[in-house]
Backbone bond lengths (Angstrom), bond angles and torsions (degrees), N, CA, C in turn:
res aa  C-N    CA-C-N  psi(-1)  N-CA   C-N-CA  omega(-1)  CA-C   N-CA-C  phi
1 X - - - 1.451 - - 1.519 109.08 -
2 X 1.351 121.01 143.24 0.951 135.09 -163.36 1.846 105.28 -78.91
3 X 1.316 137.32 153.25 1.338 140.21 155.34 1.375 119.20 -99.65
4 X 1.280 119.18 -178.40 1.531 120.23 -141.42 2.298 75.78 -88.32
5 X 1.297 101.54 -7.63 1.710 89.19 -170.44 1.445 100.62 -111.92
6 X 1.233 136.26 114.53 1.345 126.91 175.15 1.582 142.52 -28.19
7 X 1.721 87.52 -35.89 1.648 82.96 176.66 1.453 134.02 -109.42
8 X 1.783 100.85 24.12 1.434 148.62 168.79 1.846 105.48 -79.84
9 X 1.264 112.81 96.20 1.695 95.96 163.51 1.985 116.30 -140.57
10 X 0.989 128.02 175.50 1.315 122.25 -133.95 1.921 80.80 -131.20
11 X 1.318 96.84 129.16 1.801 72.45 177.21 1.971 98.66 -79.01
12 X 1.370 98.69 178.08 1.864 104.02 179.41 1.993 99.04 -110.89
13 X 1.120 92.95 6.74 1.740 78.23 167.96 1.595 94.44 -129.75
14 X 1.133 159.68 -37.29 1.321 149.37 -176.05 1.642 114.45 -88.78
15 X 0.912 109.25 -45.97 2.096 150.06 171.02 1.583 85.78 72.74
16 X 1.084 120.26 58.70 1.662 131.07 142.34 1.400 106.34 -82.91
17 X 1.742 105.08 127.93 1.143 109.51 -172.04 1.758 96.26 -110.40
18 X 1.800 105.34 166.46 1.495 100.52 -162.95 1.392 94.26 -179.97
19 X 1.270 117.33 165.33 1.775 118.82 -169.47 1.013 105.64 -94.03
20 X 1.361 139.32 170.85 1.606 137.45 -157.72 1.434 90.68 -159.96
21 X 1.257 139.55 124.72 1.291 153.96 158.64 1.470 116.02 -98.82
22 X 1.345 124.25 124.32 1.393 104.32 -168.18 1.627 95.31 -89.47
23 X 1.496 111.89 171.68 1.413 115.67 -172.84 1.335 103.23 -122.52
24 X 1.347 103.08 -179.39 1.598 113.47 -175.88 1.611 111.28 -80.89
25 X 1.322 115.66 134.10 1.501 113.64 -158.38 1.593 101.80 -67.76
26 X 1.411 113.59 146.05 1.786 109.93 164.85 1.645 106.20 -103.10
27 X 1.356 117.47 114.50 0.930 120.75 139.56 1.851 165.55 -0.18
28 X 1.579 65.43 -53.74 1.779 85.94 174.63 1.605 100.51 -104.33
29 X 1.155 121.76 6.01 1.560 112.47 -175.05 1.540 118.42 -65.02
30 X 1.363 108.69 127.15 1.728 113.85 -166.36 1.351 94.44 -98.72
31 X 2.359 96.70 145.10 1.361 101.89 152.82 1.543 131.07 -59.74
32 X 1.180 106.54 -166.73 1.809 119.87 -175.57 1.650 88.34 -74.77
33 X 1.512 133.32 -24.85 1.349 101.28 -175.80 1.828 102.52 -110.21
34 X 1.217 99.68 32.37 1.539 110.43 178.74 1.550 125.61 67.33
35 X 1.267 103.46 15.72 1.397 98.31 164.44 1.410 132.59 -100.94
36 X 1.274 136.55 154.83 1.913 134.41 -169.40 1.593 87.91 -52.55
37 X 1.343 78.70 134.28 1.526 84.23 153.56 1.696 130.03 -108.77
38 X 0.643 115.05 172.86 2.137 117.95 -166.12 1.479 94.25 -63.22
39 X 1.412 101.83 156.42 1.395 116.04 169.66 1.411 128.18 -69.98
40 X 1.504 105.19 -21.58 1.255 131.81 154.77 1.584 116.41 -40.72
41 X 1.418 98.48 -61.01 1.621 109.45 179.40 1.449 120.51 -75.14
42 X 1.315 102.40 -48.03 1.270 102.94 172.44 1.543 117.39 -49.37
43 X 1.411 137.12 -50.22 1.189 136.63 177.06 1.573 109.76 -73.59
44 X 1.088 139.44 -25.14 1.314 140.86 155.12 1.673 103.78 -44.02
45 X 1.586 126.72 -64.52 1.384 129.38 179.54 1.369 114.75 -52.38
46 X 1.507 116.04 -27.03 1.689 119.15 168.58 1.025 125.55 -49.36
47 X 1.339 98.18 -49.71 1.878 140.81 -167.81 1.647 99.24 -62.56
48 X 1.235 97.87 -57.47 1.626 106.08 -140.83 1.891 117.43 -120.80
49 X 1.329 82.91 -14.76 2.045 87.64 -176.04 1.341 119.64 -92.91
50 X 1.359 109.04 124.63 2.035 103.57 -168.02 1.436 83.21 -107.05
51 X 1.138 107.59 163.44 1.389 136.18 133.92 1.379 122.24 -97.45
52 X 1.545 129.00 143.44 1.503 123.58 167.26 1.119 112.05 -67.61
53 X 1.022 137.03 154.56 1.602 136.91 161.20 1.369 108.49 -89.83
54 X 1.357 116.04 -18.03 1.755 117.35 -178.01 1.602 121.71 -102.95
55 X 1.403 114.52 -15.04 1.099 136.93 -164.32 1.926 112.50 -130.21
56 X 1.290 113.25 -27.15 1.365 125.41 -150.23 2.050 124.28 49.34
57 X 1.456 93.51 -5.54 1.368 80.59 163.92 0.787 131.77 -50.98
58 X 1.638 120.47 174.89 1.956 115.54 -160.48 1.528 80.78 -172.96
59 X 1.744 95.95 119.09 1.388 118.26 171.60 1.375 103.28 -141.67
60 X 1.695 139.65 -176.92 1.588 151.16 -132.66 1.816 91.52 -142.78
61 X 1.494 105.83 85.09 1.206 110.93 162.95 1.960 113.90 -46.40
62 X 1.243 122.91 -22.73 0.888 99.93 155.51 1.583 163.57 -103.39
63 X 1.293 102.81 6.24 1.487 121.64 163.21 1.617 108.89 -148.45
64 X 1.544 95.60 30.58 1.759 108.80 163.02 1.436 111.00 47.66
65 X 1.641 123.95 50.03 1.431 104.28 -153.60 2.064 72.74 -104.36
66 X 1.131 111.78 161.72 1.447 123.63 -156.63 1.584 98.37 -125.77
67 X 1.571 169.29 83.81 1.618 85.80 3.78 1.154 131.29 -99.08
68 X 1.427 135.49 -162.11 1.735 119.86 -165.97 1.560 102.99 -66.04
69 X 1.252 121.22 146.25 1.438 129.54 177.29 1.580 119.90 -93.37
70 X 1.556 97.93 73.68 1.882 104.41 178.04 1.867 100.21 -53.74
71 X 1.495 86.07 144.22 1.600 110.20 -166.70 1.351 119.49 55.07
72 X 1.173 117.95 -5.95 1.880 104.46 169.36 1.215 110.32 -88.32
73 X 1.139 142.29 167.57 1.277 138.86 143.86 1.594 124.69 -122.07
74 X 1.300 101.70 136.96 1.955 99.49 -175.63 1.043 105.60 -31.02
């Protein structure tokens, strides 16, 4: 879940909260059935995909989808 500061987010399975920097999108990053995914997506996963630092879970700071949704986008 998101905090009142953007680069503040809470994980939804541990709810350790922690700063989130988004990163530079990769390109070559493959779906679950191993194929590139769009540039579209890929910069969405920049944007939007955490990892926990306490848990390693990985959910979509932006429509909190639990876990992050490779190739969908909010």
């Amino acid at each position: 879940m998101m905090s009142n500061s953007d680069d503040i987010v809470q994980c939804p399975n541990c709810n350790e909260v922690f700063s989130f920097n988004p990163s530079a999108p990769n390109y070559a990053a493959k779906d679950e059935t191993g194929k590139t995914v769009s540039r579209e997506t890929a910069e969405h996963m920049a944007q939007y995909r955490v990892r926990c630092a306490g848990c390693t879970h990985n959910f979509c700071t932006g429509c909190k989808k639990d876990p992050y949704h490779i190739s969908m986008n909010c």
